[in-house]
C-alpha angles and dihedrals in degrees: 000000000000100000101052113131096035116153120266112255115245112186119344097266101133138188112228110213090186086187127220090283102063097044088058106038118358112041092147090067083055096054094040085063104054093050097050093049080045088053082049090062097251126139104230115211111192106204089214089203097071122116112172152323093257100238107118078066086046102048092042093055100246093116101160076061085045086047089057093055101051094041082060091051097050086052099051091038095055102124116095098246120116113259114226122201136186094212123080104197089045088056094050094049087064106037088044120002097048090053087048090047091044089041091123099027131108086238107051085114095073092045089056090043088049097044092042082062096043126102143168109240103243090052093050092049084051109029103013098049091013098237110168102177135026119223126221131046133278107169102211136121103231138203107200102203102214094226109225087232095063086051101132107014133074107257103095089044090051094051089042096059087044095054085050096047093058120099117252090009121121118199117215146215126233138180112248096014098154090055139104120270087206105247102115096169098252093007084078094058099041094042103023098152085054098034091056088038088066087036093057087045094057083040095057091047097052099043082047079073089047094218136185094228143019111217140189150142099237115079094199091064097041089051085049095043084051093037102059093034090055095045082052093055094243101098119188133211107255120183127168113239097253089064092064095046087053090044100047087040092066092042090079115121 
């Protein structure tokens, strides 16, 4: 599993990381975040000098750039309170790709120190603050896409028994649903015919449940699902998974 070797959680005082993403393009999911970690009990603290995780620069093969990134992060993350953050592929970046990335640098420490403290925000809520169920109603039948970048850790698992938990959702079933929905960050850019074939794929799986709401916790494959639905003329209903726990949330009688 990724996230072996975290650091243990002490109090419920957490660091937010909102990603680029979401500062371009999803800043409800952001907010969304912060008030259901508010409605946990914990006190959120937003380091307002962070950028990003570093990853587009990974993923794309400039990793000195990527270095530069992450450096930046560590220093603005220094404080020993976990960093949650509502991105699962922003989460793994720094709790994988940025030691793999410092492997054979002085500072690899640090990296290590900053991704032990990381987590993606459904897997803090379970396995972080041990939250089983999720109280309220959303009515909605919902298809979770398993987003590539949360493969072997606990995080689409833990958003999955959330969802479930909550009153009025069903979950679906859909064909492939381990598999890619063809964003990649930078993938996307250099290989854009395969990256909307795979796209248009996951797409046909998930319209064959009919559901009410796509829903994940990865921003990027929610923005090229919608994307490419939208541009086709057949848009669909995204939400990151924060937005249906604060919606559900407030739904309460």
């Amino acid at each position: 599993m990724l996230t072996e070797g975290r650091t243990p959680i002490s109090g419920k005082r957490v660091q937010l990381m909102a990603t680029c993403l979401c500062d371009a393009f999803h800043a409800d999911a952001a907010a969304a975040t912060v008030e259901i970690l508010e409605f946990l009990g914990c006190e959120v603290a937003f380091p307002e000098g962070q950028t990003c995780c570093g990853q587009p620069a990974f993923n794309g093969g400039d990793w000195n750039a990527s270095r530069k990134v992450v450096r930046h992060a560590v220093s603005t993350f220094r404080a020993p309170d976990p960093v949650v953050v509502p991105s699962g592929s922003c989460a793994a970046m720094l709790f994988h790709g940025a030691r793999l990335a410092f492997e054979h640098e002085g500072d690899l420490a640090e990296v290590v120190a900053l991704g032990n403290r990381t987590w993606e925000l459904g897997d803090f809520i379970v396995n972080g603050l041990g939250v089983r169920s999720w109280p309220g109603r959303f009515d909605a039948k919902v298809a979770l896409h398993r987003s590539c970048h949360t493969r072997g850790t606990g995080s689409s698992d833990a958003v999955a028994l959330l969802l479930g938990s909550i009153a009025g959702v069903q979950m679906l079933e859909f064909g492939e649903g381990e598999q890619c929905c063809g964003f990649g960050g930078t993938f996307s850019v250099a290989f854009p015919t395969i990256s909307g074939a795979m796209g248009n794929l996951k797409l046909d799986h998930v319209r064959a449940s009919h559901p009410d709401v796509l829903v994940s916790g990865d921003m990027g494959c929610l923005m090229h699902l919608g994307g490419i639905a939208t541009k086709e003329g057949k848009p669909v209903r995204a939400m990151h998974f924060a937005q249906v726990l604060r919606d559900a949330a407030a739904a309460r009688p």
